[in-house]
C-alpha positions as CSV (number, residue, x, y, z in Angstrom):
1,X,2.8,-21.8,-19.1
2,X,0.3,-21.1,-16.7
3,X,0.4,-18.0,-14.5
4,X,0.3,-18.0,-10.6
5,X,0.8,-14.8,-8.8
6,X,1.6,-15.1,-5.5
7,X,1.0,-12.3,-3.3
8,X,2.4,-11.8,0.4
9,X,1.3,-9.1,3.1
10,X,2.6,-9.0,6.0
11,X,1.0,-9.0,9.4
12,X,0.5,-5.7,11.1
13,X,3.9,-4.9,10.0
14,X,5.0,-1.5,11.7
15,X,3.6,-3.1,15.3
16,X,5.0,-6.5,15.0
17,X,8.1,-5.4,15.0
18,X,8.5,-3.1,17.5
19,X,6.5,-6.4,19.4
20,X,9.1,-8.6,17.9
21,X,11.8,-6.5,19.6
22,X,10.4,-5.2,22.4
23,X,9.0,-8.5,24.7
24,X,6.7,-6.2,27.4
25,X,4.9,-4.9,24.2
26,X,3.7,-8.7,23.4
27,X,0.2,-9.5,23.5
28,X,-0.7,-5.7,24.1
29,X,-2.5,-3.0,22.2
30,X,0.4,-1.3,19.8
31,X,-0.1,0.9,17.6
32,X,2.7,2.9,15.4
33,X,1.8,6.3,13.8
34,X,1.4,10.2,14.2
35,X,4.3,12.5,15.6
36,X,4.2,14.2,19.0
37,X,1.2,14.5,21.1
38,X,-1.8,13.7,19.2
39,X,-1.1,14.8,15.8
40,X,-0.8,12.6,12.8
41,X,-2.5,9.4,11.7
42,X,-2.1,5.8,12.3
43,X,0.3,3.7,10.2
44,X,-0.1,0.2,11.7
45,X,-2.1,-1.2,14.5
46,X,-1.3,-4.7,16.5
47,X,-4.2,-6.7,15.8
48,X,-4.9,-6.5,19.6
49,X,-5.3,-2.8,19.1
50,X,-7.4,-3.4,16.2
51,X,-10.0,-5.2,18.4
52,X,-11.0,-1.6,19.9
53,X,-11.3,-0.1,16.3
54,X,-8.0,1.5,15.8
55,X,-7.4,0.9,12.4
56,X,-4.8,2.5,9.3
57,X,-5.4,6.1,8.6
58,X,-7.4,7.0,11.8
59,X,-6.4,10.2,13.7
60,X,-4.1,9.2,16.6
61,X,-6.4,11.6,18.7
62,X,-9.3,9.1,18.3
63,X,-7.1,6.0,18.7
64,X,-6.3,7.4,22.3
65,X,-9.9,7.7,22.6
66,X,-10.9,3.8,21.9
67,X,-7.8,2.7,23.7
68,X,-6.0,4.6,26.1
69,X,-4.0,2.1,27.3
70,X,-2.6,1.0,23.8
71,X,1.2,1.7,23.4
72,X,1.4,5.0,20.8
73,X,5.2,4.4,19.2
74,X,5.9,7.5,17.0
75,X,8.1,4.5,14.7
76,X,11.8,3.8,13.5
77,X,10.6,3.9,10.2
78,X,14.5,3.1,9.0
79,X,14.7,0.1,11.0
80,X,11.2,-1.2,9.3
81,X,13.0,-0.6,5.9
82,X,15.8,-2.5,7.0
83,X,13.1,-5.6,7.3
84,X,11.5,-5.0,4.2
85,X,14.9,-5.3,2.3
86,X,15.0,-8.4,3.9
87,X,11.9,-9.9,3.3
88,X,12.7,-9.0,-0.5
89,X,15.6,-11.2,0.1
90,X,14.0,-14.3,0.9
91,X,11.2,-13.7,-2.0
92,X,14.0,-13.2,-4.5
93,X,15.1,-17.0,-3.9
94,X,12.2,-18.1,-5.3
95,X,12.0,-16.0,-8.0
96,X,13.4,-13.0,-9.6
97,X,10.4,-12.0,-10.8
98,X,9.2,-9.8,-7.6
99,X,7.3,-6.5,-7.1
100,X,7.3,-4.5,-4.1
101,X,4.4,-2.6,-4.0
102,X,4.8,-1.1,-0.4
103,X,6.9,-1.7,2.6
104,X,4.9,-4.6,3.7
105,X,3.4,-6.1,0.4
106,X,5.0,-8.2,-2.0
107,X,4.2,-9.4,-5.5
108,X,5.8,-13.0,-6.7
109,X,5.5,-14.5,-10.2
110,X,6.0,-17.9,-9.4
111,X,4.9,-19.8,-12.6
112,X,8.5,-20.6,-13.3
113,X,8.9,-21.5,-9.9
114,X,6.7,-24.7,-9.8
115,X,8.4,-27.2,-11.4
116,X,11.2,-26.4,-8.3
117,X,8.3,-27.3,-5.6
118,X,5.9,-29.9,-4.9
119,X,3.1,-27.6,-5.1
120,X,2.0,-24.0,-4.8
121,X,0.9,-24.6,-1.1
122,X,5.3,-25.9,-0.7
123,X,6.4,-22.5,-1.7
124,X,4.2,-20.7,0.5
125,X,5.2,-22.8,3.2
126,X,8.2,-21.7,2.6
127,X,8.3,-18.6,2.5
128,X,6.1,-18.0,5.5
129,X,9.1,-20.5,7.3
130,X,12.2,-18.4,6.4
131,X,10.0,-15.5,7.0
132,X,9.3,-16.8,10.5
133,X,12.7,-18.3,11.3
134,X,14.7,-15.5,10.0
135,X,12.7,-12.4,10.8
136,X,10.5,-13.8,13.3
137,X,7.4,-12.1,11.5
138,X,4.0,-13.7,10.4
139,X,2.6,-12.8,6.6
140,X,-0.4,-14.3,4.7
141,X,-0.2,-15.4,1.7
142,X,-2.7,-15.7,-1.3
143,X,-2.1,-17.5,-4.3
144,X,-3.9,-16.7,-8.4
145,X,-4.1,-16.8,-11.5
146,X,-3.4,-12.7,-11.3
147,X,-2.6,-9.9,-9.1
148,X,-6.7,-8.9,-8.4
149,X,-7.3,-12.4,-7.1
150,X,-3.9,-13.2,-5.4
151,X,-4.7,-9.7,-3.2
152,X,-8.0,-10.9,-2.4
153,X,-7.0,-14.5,-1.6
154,X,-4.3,-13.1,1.0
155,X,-7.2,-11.0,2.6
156,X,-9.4,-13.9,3.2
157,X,-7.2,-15.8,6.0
158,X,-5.2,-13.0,7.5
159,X,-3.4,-12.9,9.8
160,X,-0.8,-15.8,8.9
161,X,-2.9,-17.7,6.6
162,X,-3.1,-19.1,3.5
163,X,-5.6,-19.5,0.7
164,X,-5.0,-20.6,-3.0
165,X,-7.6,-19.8,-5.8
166,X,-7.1,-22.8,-8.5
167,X,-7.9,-21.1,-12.3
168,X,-10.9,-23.4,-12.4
169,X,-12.2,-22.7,-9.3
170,X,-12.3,-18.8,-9.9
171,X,-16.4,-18.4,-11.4
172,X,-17.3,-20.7,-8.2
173,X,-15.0,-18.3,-6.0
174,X,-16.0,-15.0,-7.3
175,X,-20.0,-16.4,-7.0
176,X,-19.7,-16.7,-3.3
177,X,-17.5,-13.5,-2.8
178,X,-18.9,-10.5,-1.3
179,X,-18.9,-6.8,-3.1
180,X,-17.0,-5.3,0.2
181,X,-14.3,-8.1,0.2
182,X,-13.4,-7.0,-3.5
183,X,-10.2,-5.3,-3.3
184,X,-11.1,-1.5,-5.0
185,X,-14.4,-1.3,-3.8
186,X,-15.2,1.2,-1.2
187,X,-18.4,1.2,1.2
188,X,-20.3,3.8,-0.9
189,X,-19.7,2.2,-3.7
190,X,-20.9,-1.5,-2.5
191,X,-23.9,0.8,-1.5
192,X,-24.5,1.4,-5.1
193,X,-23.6,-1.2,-6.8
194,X,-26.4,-3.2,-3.8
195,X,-29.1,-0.5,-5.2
196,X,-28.2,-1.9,-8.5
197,X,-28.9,-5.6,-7.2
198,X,-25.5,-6.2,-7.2
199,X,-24.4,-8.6,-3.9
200,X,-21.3,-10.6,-4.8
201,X,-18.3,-10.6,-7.4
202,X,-20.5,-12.5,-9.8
203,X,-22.8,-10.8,-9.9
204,X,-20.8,-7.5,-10.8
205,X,-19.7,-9.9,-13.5
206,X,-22.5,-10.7,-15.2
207,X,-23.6,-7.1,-15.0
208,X,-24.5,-4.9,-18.1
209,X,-21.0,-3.6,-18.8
210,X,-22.5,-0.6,-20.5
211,X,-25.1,-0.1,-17.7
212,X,-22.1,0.0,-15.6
213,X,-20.1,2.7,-17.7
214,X,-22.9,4.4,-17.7
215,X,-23.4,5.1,-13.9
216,X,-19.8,4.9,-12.7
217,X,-17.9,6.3,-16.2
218,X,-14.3,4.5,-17.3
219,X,-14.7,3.3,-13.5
220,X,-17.8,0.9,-14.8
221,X,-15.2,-1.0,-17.3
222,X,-13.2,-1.8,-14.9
223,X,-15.4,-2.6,-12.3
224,X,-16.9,-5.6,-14.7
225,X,-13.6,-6.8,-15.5
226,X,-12.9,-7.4,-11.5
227,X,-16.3,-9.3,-11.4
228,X,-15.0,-11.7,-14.3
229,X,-11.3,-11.9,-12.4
230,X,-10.1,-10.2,-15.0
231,X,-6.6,-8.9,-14.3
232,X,-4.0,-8.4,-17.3
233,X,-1.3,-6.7,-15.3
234,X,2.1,-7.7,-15.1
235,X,4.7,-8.3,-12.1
236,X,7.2,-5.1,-13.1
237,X,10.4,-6.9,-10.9
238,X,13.3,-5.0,-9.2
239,X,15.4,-5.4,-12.2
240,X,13.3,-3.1,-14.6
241,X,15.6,-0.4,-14.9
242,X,13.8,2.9,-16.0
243,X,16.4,5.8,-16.9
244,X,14.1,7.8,-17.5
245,X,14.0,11.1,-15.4
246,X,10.8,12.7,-15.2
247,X,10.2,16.8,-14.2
248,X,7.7,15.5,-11.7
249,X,5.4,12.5,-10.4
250,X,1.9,12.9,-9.5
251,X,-1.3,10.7,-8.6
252,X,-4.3,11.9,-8.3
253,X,-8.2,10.4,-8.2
254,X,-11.8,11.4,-9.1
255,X,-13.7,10.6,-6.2
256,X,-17.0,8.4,-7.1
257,X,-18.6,10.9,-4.9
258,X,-18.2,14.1,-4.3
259,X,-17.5,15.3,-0.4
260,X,-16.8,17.9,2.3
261,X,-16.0,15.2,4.7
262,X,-12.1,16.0,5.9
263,X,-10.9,12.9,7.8
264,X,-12.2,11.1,4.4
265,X,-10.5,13.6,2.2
266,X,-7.3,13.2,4.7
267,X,-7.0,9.6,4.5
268,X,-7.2,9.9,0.5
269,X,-4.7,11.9,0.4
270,X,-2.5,9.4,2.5
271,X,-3.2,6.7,0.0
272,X,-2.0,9.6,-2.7
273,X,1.0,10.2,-0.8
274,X,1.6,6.6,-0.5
275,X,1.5,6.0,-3.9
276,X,3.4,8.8,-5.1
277,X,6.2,8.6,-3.0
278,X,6.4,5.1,-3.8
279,X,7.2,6.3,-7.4
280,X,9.3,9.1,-6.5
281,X,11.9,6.5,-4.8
282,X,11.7,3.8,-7.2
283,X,13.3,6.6,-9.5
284,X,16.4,7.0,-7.0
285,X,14.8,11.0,-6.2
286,X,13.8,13.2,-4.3
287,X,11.7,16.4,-4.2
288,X,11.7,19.7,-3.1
289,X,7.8,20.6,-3.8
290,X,4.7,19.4,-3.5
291,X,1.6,20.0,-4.8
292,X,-2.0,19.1,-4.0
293,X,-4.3,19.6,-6.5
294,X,-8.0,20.1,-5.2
295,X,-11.0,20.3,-8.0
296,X,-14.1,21.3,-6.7
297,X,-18.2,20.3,-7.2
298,X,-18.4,23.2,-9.4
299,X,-15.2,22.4,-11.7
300,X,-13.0,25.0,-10.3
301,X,-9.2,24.0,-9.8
302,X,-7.4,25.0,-7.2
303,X,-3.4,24.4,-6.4
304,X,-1.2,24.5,-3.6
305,X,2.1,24.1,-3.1
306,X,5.2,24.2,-0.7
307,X,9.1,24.2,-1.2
308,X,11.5,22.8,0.8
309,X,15.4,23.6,1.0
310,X,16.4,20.0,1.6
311,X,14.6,17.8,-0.8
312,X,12.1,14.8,1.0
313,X,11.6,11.4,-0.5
314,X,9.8,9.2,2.5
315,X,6.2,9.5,3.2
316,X,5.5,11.0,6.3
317,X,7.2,14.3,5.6
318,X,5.9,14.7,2.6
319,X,2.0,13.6,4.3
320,X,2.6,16.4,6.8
321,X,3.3,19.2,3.7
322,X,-0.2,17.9,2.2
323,X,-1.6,18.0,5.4
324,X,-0.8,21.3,6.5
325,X,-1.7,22.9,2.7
326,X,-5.1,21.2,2.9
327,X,-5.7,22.5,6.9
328,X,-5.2,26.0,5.5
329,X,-8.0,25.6,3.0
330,X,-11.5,27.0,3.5
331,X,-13.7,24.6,1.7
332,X,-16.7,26.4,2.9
333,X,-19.6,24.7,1.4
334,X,-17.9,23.6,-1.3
335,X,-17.8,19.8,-1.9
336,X,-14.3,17.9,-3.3
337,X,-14.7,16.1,-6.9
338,X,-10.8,15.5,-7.4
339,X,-7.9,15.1,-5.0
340,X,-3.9,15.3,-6.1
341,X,-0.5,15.1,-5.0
342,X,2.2,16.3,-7.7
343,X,6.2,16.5,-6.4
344,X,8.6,18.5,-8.5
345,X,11.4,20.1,-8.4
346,X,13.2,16.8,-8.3
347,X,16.9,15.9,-7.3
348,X,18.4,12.7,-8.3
349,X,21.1,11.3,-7.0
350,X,23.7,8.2,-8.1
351,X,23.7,6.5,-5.1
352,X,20.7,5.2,-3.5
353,X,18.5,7.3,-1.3
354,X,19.5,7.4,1.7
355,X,16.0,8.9,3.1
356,X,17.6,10.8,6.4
357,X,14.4,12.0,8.2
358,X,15.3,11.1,11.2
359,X,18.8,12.2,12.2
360,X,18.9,9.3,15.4
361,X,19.0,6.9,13.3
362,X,21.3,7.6,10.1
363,X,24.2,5.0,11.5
364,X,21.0,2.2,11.4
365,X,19.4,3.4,8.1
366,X,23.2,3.1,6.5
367,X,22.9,-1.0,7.1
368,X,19.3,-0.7,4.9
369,X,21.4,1.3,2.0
370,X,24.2,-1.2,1.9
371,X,21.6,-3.7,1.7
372,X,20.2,-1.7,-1.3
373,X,23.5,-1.3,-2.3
374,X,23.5,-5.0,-3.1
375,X,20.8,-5.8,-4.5
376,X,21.4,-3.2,-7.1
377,X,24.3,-4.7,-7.7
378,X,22.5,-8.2,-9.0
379,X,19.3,-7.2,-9.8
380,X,19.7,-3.7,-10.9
381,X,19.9,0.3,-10.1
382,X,15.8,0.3,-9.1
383,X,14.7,-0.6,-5.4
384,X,11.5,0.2,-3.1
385,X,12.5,1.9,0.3
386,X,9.0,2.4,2.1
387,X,5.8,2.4,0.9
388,X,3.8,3.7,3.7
């Protein structure tokens, strides 16, 4: 059987809701992110707020600065949960086989799926439709052979849009594909990889792999693969129930250069905190320290940590611990080789998370875990809450 991976992401999530719901915020600058006054960082920005430069990750203090007449919403980050259990929903009636991978981002395996539909483009349709009808949100969708492409395709015709790569259409797709668009390479590494004479996605695959290891390390490897479209990963769905209880979780990344630069290192460490929490709720926990892990230029290790009485799963609390460990850090002119965000301490609990950060809102949040509560109940004891 042939695989297709279908990949969904939906439209400036975080601010089309609170458009969605809120008319006098339609058609105007949104953006969702921070805490009170200027601290914080953006989570999502309307894509009418994106056309000043306000992007994910930026300081809210600069987003003021290219728009000052955007709406700044602090976020119901329970309420956005709510939607993302739903969305889960309508991907689970075309097939069970489906990844969450953050709050707005979905992973389908749909190659069982086919002979229900006339084609692929049918059940994206479709799922856009229900999406639309039932949520009144917009997604693009990309469709693959694997998860590298299917990622890629959705970028390509965002928002709303839809692009499928055909398996034999893949060498001519990746020949006309630009380093930057790759998902997993950065600007400095495009740099590089131009110095190298390397322009588009085939070129990277046809590449010296060995020349490759050689400048970027286990990196290289993988960075040939992604020029061939090679992607062997699998869709791990809902239902994979790992008992498993671990003593901690942690992600942490080598950077491909080493750097001093803090709002760089900051919005790093989001993507870590992102990722880990991710982790930490998809094992029904919750943690009561965190780590960050810092190695510098010279080798040197250096670790941080704070405890907290209650114990934190969702990723903005546990953000503003890294972010305040890392603020009281004198890098001096020491530059960062290695970034990391461990949580320990764990507490895990029968029932599913229930993630009360903010107090307001606990009667709204207790819908999302009886929501939760049911898909457990069919598809097993593992579900994502919020993924960023």
């Amino acid at each position: 059987m042939e695989r297709i991976i279908l990949h969904i992401d939906m439209d400036a999530f975080f601010a089309a809701i609170e458009q969605r719901d809120n008319p006098e915020l339609q058609g105007k600058p949104v953006v969702v992110g921070g805490s009170d006054g200027d601290k914080g960082v953006v989570s999502t920005a309307s894509y009418e707020a994106r056309k000043f430069g306000i992007h994910s990750a930026m300081p809210i203090y600069q987003a003021k600065k290219l728009c000052p007449d955007a709406k700044f919403i602090k976020g119901n980050y329970h309420k956005y949960a709510e939607e993302s259990v739903k969305i889960i929903n309508i991907c689970q009636t075309i097939t069970p086989i489906v990844e969450p991978v953050s709050v707005d981002e979905v992973f389908l395996d749909i190659s069982g799926s086919i002979p229900f539909f006339e084609s692929k483009i049918q059940i994206a349709e479709t799922l856009q439709n229900r999406i639309s009808q039932e949520l009144h949100l917009t997604c693009a969708v990309g469709i693959a052979p694997n998860k590298l492409l299917a990622k890629i395709a959705t970028e390509m015709n965002k928002p709303s849009g839809i692009t499928i790569i055909e398996k034999n259409m893949v060498t001519k797709f990746l020949d006309n594909l630009h380093i930057e668009k790759m998902f997993g390479i950065g600007e400095k590494t495009a740099i590089i990889l131009k110095n190298l004479g390397i322009y588009t996605s085939g070129d990277l695959g046809r590449f010296p792999e060995s020349i490759l290891v050689k400048r970027f390390g286990k990196f290289g490897k993988k960075l040939s693969y992604m020029g061939k479209g090679i992607d062997n990963s699998s869709i791990v769905p809902i239902s994979s129930n790992n008992r498993k209880r671990p003593k901690s979780i942690s992600n942490e990344i080598t950077l491909l250069e080493n750097t001093s630069d803090k709002e760089k290192i900051k919005k790093i460490l989001l993507q870590l905190t992102h990722k880990t929490s991710y982790r930490l709720r998809k094992k029904n926990s919750s943690a009561h320290t965190i780590t960050l892990k810092i190695k510098y230029d010279n080798l040197s290790v250096n670790t941080f940590n704070h405890t907290v009485e209650k114990a934190i799963s969702y990723d903005n609390d546990i953000y503003k611990i890294v972010i305040d460990l890392f603020d009281k850090i004198n890098i001096g002119f020491r530059k960062i080789r290695l970034l990391g965000v461990r949580l320990s301490n764990l507490e895990y609990k029968d029932d599913p998370i229930q993630l009360e950060i903010f107090s307001i809102y606990r009667k709204k949040f207790a819908r999302v875990s009886k929501a939760v509560d049911k898909l457990k109940e069919k598809f097993g004891e593992e579900i994502i809450n919020i993924g960023e």
